[in-house]
C-alpha positions in Angstrom: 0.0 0.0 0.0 1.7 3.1 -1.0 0.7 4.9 2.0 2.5 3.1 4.2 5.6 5.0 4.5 5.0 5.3 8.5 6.1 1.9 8.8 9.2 2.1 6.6 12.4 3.7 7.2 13.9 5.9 5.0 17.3 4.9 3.0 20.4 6.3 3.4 21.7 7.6 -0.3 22.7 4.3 -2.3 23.4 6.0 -5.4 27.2 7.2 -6.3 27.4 10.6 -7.6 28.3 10.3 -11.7 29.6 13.1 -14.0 26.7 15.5 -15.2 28.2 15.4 -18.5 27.2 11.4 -18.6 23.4 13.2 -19.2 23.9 16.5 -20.5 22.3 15.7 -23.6 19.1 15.0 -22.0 17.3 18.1 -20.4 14.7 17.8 -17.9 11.6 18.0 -20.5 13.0 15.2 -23.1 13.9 12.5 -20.3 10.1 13.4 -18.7 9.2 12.8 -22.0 11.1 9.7 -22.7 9.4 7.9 -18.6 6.1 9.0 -20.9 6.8 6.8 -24.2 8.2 4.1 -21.4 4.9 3.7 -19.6 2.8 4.6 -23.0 0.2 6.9 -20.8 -0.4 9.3 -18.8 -3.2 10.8 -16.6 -5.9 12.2 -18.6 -5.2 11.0 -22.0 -7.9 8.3 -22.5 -5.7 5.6 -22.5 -6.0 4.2 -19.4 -9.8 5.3 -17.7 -9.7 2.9 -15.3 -7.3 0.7 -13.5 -7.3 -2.6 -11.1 -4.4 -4.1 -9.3 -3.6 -6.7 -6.9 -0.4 -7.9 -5.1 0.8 -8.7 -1.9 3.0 -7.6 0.7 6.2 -9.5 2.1 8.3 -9.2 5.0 12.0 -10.8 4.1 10.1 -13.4 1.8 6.9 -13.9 3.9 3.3 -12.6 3.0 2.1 -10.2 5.3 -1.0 -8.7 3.4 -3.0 -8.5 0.3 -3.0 -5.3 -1.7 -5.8 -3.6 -4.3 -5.6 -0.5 -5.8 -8.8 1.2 -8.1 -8.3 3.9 -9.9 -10.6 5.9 -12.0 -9.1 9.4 -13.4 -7.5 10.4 -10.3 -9.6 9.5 -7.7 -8.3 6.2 -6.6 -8.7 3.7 -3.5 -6.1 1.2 -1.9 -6.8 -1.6 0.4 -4.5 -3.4 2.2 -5.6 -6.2 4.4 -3.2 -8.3 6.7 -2.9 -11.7 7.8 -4.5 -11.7 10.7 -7.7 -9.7 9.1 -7.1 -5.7 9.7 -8.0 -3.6 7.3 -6.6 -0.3 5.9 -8.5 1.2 3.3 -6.8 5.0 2.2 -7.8 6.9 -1.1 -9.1 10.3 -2.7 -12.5 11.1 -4.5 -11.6 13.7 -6.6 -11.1 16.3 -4.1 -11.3 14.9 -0.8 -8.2 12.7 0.7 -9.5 10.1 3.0 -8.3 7.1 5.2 -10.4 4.1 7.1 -9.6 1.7 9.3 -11.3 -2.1 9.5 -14.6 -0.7 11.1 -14.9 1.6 8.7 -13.6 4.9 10.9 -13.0 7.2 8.4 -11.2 10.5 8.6 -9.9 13.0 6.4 -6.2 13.9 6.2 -5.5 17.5 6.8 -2.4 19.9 6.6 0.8 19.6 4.7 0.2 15.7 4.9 -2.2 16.0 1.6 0.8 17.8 -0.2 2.7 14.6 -0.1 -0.6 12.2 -0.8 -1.1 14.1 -4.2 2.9 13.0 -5.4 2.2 9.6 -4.4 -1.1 9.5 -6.0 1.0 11.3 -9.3 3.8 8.8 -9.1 1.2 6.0 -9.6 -1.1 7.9 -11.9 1.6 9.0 -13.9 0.7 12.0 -13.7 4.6 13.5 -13.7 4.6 13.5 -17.4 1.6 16.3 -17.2 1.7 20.1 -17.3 0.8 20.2 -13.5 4.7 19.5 -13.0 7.7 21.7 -14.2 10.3 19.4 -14.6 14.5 20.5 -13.9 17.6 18.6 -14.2 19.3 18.3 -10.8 22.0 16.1 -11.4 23.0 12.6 -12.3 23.7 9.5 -10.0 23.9 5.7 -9.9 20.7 3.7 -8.4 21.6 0.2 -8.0 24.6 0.8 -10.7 22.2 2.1 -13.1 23.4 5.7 -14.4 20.0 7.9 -13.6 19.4 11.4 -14.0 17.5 13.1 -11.2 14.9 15.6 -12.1 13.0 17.9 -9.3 9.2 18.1 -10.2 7.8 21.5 -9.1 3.7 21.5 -8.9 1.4 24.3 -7.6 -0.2 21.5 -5.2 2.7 19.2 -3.6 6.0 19.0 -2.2 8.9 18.8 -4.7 9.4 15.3 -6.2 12.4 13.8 -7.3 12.4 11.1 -10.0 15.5 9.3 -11.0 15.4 8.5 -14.4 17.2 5.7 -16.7 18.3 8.3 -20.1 18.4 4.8 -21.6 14.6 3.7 -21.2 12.6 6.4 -19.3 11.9 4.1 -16.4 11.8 5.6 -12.7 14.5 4.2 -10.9 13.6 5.8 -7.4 11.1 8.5 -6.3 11.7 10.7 -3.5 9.0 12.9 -2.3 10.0 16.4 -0.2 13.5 15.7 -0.5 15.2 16.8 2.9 11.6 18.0 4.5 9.4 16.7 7.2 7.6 14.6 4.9 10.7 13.3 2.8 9.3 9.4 1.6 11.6 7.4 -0.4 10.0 5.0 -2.7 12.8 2.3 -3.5 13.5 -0.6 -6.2 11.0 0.8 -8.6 9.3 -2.2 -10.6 7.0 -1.7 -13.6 4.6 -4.2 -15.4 3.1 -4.3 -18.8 -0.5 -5.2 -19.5 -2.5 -4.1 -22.4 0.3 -2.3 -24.3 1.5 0.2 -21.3 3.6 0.3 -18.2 2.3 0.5 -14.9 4.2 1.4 -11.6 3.8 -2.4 -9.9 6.6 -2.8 -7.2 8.6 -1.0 -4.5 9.9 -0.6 -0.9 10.3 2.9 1.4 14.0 3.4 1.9 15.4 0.9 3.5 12.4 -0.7 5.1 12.2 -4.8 4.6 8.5 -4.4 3.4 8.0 -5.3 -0.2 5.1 -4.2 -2.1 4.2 -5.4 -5.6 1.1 -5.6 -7.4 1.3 -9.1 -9.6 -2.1 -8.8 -11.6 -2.6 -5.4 -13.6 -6.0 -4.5 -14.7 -6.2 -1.5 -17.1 -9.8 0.0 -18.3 -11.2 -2.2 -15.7 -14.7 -2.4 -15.0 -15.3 -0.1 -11.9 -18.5 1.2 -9.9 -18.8 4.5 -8.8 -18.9 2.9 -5.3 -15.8 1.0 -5.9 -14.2 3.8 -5.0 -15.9 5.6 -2.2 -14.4 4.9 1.4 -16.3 1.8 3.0 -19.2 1.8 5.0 -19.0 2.0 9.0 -19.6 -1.2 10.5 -19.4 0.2 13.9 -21.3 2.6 15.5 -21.7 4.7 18.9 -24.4 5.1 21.6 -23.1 7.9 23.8 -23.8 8.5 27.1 -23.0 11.2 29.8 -21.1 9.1 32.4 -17.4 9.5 32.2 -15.1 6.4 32.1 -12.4 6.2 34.6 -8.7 6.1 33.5 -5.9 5.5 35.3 -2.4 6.9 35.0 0.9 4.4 36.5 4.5 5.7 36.4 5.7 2.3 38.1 7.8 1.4 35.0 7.2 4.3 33.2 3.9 6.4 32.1 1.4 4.0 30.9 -2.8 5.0 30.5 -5.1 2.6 31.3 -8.9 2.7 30.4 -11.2 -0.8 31.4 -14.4 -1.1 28.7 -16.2 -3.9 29.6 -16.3 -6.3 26.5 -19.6 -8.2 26.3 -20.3 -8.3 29.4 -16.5 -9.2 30.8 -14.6 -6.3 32.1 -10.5 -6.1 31.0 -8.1 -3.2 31.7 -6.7 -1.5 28.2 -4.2 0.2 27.2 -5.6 3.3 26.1 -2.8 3.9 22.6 -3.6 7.1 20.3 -0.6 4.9 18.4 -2.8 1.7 18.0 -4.9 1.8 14.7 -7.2 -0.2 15.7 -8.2 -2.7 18.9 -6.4 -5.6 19.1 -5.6 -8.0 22.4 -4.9 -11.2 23.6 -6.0 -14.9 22.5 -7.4 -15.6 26.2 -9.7 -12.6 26.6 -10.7 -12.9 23.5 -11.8 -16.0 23.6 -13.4 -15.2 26.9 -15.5 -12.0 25.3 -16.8 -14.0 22.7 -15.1 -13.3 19.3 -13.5 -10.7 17.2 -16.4 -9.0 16.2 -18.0 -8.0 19.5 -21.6 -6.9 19.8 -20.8 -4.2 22.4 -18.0 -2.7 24.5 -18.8 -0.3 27.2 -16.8 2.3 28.0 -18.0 4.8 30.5 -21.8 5.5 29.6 -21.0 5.4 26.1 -21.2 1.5 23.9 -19.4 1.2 21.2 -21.3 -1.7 19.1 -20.3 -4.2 16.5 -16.1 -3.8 16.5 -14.0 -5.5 14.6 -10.6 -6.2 16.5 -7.5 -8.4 15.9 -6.0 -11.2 18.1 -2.7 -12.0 19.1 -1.2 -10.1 21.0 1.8 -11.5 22.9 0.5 -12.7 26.3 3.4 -13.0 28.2 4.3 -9.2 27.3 1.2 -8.2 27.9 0.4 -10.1 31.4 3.8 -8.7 32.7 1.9 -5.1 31.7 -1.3 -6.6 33.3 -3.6 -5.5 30.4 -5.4 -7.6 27.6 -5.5 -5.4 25.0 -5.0 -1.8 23.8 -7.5 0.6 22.0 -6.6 3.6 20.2 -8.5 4.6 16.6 -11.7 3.0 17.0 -12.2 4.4 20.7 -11.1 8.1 18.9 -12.1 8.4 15.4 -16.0 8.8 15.9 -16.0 10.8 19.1 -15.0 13.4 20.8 -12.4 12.6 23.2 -12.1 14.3 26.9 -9.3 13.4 28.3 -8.6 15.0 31.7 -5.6 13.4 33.4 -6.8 16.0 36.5 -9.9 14.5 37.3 -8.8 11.0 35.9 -11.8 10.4 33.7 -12.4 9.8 29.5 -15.5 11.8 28.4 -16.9 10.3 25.0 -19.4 12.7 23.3 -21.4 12.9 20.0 -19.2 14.5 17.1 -23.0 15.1 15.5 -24.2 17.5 18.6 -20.7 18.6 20.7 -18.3 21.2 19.6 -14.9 21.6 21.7 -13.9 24.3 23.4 -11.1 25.8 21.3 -10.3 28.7 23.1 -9.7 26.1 26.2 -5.9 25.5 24.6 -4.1 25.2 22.4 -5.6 24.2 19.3 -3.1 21.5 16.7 -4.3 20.1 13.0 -3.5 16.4 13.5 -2.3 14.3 10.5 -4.7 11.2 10.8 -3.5 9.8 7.5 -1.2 6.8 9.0 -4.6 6.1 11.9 -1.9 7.7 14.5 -2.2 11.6 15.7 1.0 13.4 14.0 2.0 17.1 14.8 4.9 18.9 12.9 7.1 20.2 15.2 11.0 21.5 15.7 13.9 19.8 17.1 16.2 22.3 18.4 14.3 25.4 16.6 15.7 24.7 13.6 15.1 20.8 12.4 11.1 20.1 11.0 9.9 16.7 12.0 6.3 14.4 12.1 6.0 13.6 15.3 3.4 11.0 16.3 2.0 11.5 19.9 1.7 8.2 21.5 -0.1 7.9 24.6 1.1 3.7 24.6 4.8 4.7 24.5 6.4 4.9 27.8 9.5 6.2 26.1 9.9 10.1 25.9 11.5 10.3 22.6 12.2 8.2 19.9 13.8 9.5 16.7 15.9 8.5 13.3 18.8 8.1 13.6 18.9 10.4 10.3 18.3 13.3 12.3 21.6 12.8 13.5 24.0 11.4 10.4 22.5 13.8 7.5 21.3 16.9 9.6 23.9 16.9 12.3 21.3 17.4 15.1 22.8 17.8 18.8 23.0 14.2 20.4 24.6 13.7 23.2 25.1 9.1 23.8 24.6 8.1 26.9 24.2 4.7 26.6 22.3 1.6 24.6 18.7 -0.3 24.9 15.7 -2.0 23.1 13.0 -0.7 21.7 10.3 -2.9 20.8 7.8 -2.8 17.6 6.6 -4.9 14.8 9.7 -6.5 13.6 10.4 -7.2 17.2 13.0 -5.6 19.3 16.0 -3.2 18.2 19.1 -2.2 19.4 19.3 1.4 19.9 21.2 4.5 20.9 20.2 6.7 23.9 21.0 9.9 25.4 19.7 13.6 25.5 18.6 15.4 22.5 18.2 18.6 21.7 14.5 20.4 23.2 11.7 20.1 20.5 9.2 22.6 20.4 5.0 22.5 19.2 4.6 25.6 18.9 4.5 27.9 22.0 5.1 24.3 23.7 8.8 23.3 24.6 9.5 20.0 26.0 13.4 18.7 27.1 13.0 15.1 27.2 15.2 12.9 30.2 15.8 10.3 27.4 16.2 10.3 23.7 16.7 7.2 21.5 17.5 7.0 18.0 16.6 4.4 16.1 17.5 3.2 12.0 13.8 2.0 11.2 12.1 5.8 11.3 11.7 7.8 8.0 14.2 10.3 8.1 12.4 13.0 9.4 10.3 11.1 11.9 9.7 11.3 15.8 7.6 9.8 18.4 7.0 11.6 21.9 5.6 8.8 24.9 3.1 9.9 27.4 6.0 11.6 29.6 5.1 15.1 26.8 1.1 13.9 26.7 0.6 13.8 30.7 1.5 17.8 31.0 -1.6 18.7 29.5 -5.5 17.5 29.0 -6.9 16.8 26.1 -9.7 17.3 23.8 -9.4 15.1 20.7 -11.7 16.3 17.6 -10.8 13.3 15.1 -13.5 13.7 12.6 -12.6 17.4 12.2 -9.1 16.6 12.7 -7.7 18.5 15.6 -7.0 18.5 19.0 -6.9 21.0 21.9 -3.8 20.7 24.3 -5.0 22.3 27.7 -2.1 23.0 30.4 -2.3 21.2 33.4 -2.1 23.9 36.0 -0.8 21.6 38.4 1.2 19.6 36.5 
């Protein structure tokens, strides 16, 4: 799924700088031309109306999740599913960006993020060969040994784009998307496939991330519904009530949030994750609630009926935590969130009748388009990063490691340890870095770890930098209000 990026990391620089002179013969216009005589089409020429493709996803040789992509003009929809049944579904109906979760939450992407989603959706729509991008010759470099010339795409809409072209066929070697920015996503090992006489953009990884995508059947003037394309239907729906639910806050081995919605009928204590997509938790209480479609879970006097969740989860990690589960997206996406670590209580309230207070604090546009809250923000004043505020991290930062080998930030090593995710654990790096700053808001963490599988410009802050205020979270309008705890 090509919006996948926060999962990938992004690669260090494989290609060798080559003599300009190896391309000088080819400006900027003629080798854009040449990538469109490669692929035989581009966006808005008739050729291709419609599209249908699906693939799979592998981790070092192992499926991890189907893939299809629809496309009709440029409005488009891609749906990965994994193994163990979660869904994403992410896509763009013409003129609104949009991204769903296996319930059906949908939310629209806001802010710069939507800069970035119209590249990608170029990239794949071939849509560079069009007078919406000004193409210029940058320089020339080897990808994979291949001699490529790199030409900067300019657009009214998006970030820069950088396309690495063969001179000798026109095929995109490499892609990089807001080259050096906070949204820099590389798209590696470029793979094209050829069905009905043209080209299509069929396989590639982010940097140096061991996900491979490919699509391995190709589909073009497919037939397609309207409603093929639309975002899917919610499955699950809220009844809201006025009772708060209780939350609990416990520093015993570092800041963890704790919320217990009582799952058909049976009671468990969650971790309450604004990192989790989804719900998910363990074999045993699941298999003690029922299933993994669950007819109602209870959280305060709200019910939250007819979730999908996924199973799993390690239970030995997770009875050492004493929780069975975690719930982040599902509990946020069709509410509006009070969090109040004052009073120790999560408020749920009607998106349809409630409008937060945005005078209360201070008021953040959220990118929703990875199902986790990202903010930009600025590492020592002068570095722009994504970072992704996640209530289940009990780390206070974590950050790539590119942060500190390309842009030279301020790191002081203090020592080594683990950090744990879904390729399992990770040796990294720890010391004190640099303040960041949101804003008016400037936080010096007591611990800073830098890891290799972020995306260049990526950082997560734990729940030590959530706890110092309260919260309002407006997902369907995509913001929250950070309110100062007075007594923090």
């Amino acid at each position: 799924m090509r919006t996948s990026a926060s999962i990938a990391a992004v690669a260090f620089a494989l290609c060798v700088a080559a003599p300009h002179g190896a391309i000088a013969a080819d400006d900027a216009a003629a080798l854009i031309a040449k990538h469109k005589a490669y692929v035989g089409w581009q966006a808005g020429d008739g050729v291709v109306k419609t599209l249908r493709a699906t693939g799979s996803a592998t981790r070092e040789g192992k499926q991890v999740a189907t893939m299809t992509s629809l496309r009709f003009g440029i409005a488009y929809r891609d749906t990965l599913v994994r193994e163990n049944g979660e869904r994403e579904d992410d896509g763009f109906t013409g003129s609104v960006a949009w991204t769903s979760n296996t319930n059906g939450f949908t939310v629209r992407p806001v802010g710069d993020v939507v800069r970035a989603l119209f590249d990608v959706d170029a990239l794949f729509g071939e849509a560079t060969t069009t007078s919406e991008f000004t193409p210029s010759l940058l320089r020339s470099e080897k990808v994979d040994g291949v001699d490529c010339a790199v030409v900067r795409l300019a657009s009214q809409i998006g970030f820069p784009l950088d396309v690495y072209v063969d001179p000798a066929t026109g095929a995109y070697r490499r892609a990089v998307v807001d080259p050096d920015g906070a949204h820099e996503d590389s798209f590696e090992g470029l793979g094209y496939t050829q069905a009905g006489g043209q080209r299509f953009l069929s396989a590639w990884h982010h940097g140096t991330s061991k996900a491979r995508f490919a699509y391995t059947s190709v589909e073009p003037n497919a037939a397609l519904a309207p409603d093929d394309l639309r975002p899917p239907k919610q499955t699950a729906t809220w009844t809201f009530g006025d009772a708060p639910a209780a939350v609990e806050y416990d520093d015993t081995r570092g800041p963890r949030l704790y919320v217990d919605p009582v799952v058909n009928g049976v009671k468990g204590k969650f971790l309450f994750d604004t990192g989790a997509g989804g719900t998910a938790m363990i074999d045993s209480f699941a298999r003690k609630a029922g299933a993994q479609r669950f007819g109602t879970t209870a959280i305060g006097g709200s019910t939250l009926h007819d979730v999908v969740v996924s199973s799993g989860l390690d239970e030995q990690t997770f009875d050492r935590m004493g929780v069975v589960g975690l719930i982040g997206f599902d509990l946020l996406a069709g509410t509006i969130v009070d969090l109040n670590f004052d009073t120790k209580t999560l408020r749920l309230m009607d998106p349809a009748k409630v409008e937060p207070d945005k005078s209360a604090g201070l008021v953040v546009h959220v990118d929703l388009s990875s199902r986790h809250m990202r903010a930009p923000m600025r590492v020592d004043e002068r570095y722009d990063v994504m970072a992704t505020l996640d209530s289940g991290s009990p780390s206070d930062i974590i950050f790539s490691r590119d942060l500190i080998k390309r842009d030279h930030v301020s790191f002081t090593s203090l020592g080594s340890g683990y950090i744990y995710g879904i390729g399992g654990p990770e040796a990294v790096t720890c010391g004190k870095l640099k303040p960041v700053s949101l804003g008016p808001v400037r936080y010096e963490a007591r611990w800073a770890c830098a890891t290799e599988s972020f995306p260049r410009s990526d950082i997560l802050l734990g729940l030590d930098f959530m706890r110092a205020f309260n919260f309002v979270f407006d997902y369907p309008d995509g913001t929250i209000v950070m309110i100062p705890r007075k007594h923090y």
